[in-house]
N, C-alpha and C positions, 0 to 999 in steps of 0.2 A: 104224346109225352108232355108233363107238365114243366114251364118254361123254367122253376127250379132244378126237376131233376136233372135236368138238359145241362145246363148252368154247370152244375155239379162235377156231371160225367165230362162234359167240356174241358172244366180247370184239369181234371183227371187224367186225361188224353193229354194236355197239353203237358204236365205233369213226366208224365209215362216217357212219352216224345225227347224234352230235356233230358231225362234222365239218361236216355239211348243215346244222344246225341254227344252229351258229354261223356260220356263212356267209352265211346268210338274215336272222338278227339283225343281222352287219355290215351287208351291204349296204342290212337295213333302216333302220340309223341312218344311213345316208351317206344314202340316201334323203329320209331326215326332217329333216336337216342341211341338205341346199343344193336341195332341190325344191320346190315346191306341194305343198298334201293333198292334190289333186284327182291329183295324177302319181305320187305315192306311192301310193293307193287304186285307179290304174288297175293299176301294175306288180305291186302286191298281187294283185291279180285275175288277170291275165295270169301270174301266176307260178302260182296254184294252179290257173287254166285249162291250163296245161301240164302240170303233174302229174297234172288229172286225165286228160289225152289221153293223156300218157306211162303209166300205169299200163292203163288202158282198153285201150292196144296191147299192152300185157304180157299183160293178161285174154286178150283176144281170139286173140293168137299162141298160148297157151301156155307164151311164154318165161318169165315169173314174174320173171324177174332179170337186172341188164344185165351180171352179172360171175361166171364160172364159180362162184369161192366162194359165193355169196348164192345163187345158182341152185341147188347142193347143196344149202343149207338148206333153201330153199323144198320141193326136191323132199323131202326129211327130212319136213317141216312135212307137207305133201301126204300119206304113208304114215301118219305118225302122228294124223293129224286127219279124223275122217269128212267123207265126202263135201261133203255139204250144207253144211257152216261152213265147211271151206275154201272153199270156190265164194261164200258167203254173205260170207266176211271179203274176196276179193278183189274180191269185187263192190263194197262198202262202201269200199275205195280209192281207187277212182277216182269212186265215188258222191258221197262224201264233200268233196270238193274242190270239183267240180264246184258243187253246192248254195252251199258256202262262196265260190265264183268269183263268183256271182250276187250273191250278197248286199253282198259286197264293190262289185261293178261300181253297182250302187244307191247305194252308200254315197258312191261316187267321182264319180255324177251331182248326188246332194245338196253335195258339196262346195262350198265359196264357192272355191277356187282362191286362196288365200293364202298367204303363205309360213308354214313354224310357226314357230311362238317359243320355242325352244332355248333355255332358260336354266337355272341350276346346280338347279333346283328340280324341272323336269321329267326333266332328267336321273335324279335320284334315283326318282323315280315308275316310269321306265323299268327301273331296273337294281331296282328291288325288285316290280316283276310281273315280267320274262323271268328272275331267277333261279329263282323256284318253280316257274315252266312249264318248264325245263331238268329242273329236278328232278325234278317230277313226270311228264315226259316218258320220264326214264332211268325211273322208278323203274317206271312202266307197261310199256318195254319187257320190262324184268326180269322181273317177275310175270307178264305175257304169256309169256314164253319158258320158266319152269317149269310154268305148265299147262299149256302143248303137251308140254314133254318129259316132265311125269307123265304123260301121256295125257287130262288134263280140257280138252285145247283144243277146247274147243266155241264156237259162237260165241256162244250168251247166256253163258258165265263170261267169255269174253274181253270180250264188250261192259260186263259187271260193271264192269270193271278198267278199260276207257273211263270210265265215265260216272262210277265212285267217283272219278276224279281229275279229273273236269271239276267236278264239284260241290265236290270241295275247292277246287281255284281260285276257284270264283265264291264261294266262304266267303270265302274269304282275300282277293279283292279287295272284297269288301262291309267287310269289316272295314279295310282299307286305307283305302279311299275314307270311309270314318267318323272315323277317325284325320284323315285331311286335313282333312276339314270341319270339325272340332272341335279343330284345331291352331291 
């Protein structure tokens, strides 16, 4: 694949990516705004229970992608990535949700079913965890998609690149949540 097309379909995915992500934050705060935790925590679940079906069927088919563009990358991905981590990364797709759908559904049984309490202060709490997770989200797809296209896409460096930005997050809301407390 020529390194413009690449280029291209790249900005596109990352494109595609945001668009889902903020969509999911809306509709998460509309959520949060006029429902119960317990109905927030269900549709939470039910949301990444769908993803992980939806990806699971992508495994399973072969199709990799619901849209010619991203289906070329994939198939790209695929040439460029040994066997075993590709199979291993999309396995981890729908694996991954799946686990996170459970935990979630638990979470949604523990719930007391109350409405939340939206005020100017949780609001802030809100917009200062989902920016770093935006960020750190893009910033993970990025460094993912140059070790694939040097050739290091394997899946322990790509997991690397997972788990180094899961651990800054959980830094950065320990330090948050310390700040609050001693505010």
């Amino acid at each position: 694949m020529e390194q413009h097309e690449r280029r291209k379909l790249r900005t596109k995915q990352i494109l595609f990516l945001n668009f889902l992500i903020f969509s999911i934050i809306g509709a998460a705060l509309l959520l949060l705004y006029y429902t119960t935790d317990t109905v927030f925590y269900s549709v939470f679940a039910l949301l990444l229970l769908t993803i992980s079906i939806s990806e699971w069927q992508k495994f399973r088919t072969g199709r990799y992608a619901w849209t010619p563009d991203m289906r070329k990358l994939i198939l790209y991905e695929k040439d460029v990535m040994d066997d075993p981590s590709f199979e291993k990364e999309r396995k981890s797709k729908f694996k991954t949700p799946l686990l996170l759908s459970l935990v979630v559904l638990v979470i949604a049984f523990s719930s007391n079913n109350e409405p939340m309490i939206f005020d100017e202060a949780l609001l802030w709490i809100v917009v200062c965890t989902v920016v770093p997770v935006i960020i750190l989200l893009n910033i993970g797809i990025v460094r993912r998609a140059r070790k694939v296209d040097n050739g290091n896409g394997y899946f322990q460096e790509i997991q690397k690149i997972h788990w180094t930005g899961a651990l800054v997050y959980f830094s950065y809301t320990i330090v948050l949540s310390l700040m609050l407390v001693l505010i």
